[in-house]
C-alpha positions, 0 to 999 in steps of 0.5 A: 186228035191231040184233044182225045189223046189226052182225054183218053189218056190223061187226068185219071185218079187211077194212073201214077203221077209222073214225076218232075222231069227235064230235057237232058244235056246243055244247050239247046236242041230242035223238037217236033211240036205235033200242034204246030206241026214245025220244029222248034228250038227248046233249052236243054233242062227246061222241065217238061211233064210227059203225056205219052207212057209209051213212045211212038215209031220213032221212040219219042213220047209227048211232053207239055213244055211251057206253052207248047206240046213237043215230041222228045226222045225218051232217052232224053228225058231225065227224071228229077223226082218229086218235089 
């Protein structure tokens, strides 16, 4: 399900490139990530790449984060630009 998601959803020549982004704050918070289907504790300003335009039910939109694909917030995640 994920898979065709980002089949679908990702990789095409015709879609703007997101730009580099972090989760907000300090510290650190709890994240769904939809594989492992657990909650997981990630470092607040770790750099994501968001996957998802529009936010599910629950105004969260997929990002990749190292090694792992979480749901975050989408006002918690801040663009820092292109490097």
């Amino acid at each position: 399900m994920l898979l065709d998601y980002l089949f679908a959803n990702t990789g095409s020549s015709d879609t703007e490139p997101f730009p580099y982004q972090v989760i907000s704050g300090s510290g650190s918070d709890w994240f769904y990530d939809p594989v492992g289907k657990t909650m997981t504790e990630i470092p607040r300003g770790t750099e994501i790449v968001q996957i998802s335009v529009e936010p599910d039910s629950k105004g969260r939109v997929l990002v990749r984060a190292p090694f792992q694909f979480l749901m975050v917030p989408e006002k918690e995640i801040v663009d820092i630009g292109f490097n």
